[in-house]
N, C-alpha and C positions, 0 to 999 in steps of 0.2 A: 516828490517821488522821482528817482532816474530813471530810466528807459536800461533797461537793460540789452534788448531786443530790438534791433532795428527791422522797419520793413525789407528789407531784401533780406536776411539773415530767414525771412518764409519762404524765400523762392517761388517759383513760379505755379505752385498750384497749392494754393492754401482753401483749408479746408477748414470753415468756421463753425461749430454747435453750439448749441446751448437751449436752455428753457424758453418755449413759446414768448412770445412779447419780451424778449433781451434786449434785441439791436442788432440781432445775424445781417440781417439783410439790408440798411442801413451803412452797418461797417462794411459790410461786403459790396455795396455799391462805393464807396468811396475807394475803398482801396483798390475795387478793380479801374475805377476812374483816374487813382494816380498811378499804378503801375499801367493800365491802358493790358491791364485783363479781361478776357471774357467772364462774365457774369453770371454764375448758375444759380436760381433761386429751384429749390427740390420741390418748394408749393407747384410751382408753375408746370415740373415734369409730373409730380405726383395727382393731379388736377386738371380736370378737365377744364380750359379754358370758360372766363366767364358763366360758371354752372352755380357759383355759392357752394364750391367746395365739395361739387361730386367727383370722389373718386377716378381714376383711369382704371381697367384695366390690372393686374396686377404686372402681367407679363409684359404690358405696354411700358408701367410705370420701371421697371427693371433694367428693361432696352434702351430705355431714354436715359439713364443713368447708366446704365455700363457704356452708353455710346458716350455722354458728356464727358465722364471719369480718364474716356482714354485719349481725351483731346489732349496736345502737350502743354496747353496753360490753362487755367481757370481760378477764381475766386468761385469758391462753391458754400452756399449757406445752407445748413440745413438739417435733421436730424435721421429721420429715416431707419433704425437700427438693422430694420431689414437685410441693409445694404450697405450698412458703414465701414468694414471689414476692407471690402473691395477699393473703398474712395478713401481708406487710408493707409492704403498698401501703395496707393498713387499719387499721395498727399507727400509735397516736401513743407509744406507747414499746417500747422494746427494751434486753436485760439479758439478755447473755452470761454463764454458767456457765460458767468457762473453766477449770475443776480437772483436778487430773493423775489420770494413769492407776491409779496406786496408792491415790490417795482414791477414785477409782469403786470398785476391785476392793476395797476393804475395805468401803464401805457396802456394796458387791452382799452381800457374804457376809455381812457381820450382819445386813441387811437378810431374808435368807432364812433366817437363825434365829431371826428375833422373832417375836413371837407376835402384834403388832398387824398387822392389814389397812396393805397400802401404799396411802400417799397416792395417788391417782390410778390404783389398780388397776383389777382388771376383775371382780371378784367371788370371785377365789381366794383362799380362807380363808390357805394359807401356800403358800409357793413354793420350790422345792429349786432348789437348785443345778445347773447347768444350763452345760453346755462351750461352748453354741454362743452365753451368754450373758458368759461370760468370755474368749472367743476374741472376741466383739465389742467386749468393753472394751478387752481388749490389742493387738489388731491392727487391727481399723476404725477404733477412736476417734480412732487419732493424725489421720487422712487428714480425719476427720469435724473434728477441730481446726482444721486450716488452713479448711477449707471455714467452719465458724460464724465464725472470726475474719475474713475475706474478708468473707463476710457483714454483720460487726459494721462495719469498718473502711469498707465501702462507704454504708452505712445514712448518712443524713441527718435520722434519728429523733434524739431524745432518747434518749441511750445510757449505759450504764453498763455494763463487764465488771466480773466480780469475779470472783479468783484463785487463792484461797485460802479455806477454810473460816472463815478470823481475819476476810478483807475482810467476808465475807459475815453474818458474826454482828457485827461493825460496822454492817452496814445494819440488819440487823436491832433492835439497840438506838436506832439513832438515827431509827429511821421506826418506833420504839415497838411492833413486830411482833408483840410477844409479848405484850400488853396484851388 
């Protein structure tokens, strides 16, 4: 596979979605680590710090994202539809996680048996497994697919989907990610 799309060709505020347990936050730590971008993970504004995932506020969660949004650089992971209008009216790049429901539901579950802190968490040392977390993979994701692919297909950004966990560790090698 060729790279069509280099990392600068995103510019300085790329904005990554895609289905729960993708790699958003992940890709989005690496690449703000090799362009030496600020890091926005939307769990951590949308989230009360270390609660297990209670909510902020709604008007809280809006401020902390229209404040991040207008900073002049960012890697920003996250889905939010809320809000996404805004963070891509601000976005010079965008980069759809477009993986299938069975790669969510397999990272979700090793994901909550390892023993490292998740990229982009919220301070919860480990995370159980959780129904109304796998009823979201299995049954919202599809609907949430059509809608980020809408999204992507509309988008006049510099874009890139990537499909497969093979496309993805492609970018990865070729935008030297792991260096």
């Amino acid at each position: 596979m060729s790279v069509s799309l280099s990392l600068d060709d995103l510019g300085q505020r790329i904005c990554i979605i895609g289905p729960s347990n993708s790699g958003k936050s992940t890709l989005a730590k690496a690449i703000g680590r090799k362009k030496s971008l600020p890091l926005v993970h939307l769990d951590q504004l949308h989230h009360q710090p270390s609660s297990q995932w209670v909510p902020r506020k709604a008007e809280d969660f809006l401020r902390l994202h229209e404040e991040a949004v207008g900073e002049e650089n960012w890697v920003m992971e996250g889905n939010y539809a809320k809000c996404i209008h805004p963070r891509l009216a601000r976005a010079t790049g965008l980069i759809l996680l477009d993986i299938s429901r069975s790669t969510a539901l397999c990272r979700y579950i090793i994901r909550c048996y390892s023993s490292k802190p998740r990229i982009g968490g919220i301070g919860i040392q480990t995370e159980s497994i959780s129904w109304v977390m796998m009823k979201h993979i299995l049954y919202h994701s599809p609907r949430n697919h059509l809608r980020y692919r809408a999204l992507f297909e509309q988008s006049t950004l510099p874009k890139l989907m990537l499909s497969t966990p093979r496309a993805v560790n492609t970018y990865y090698k070729e935008w030297k990610l792991n260096e």
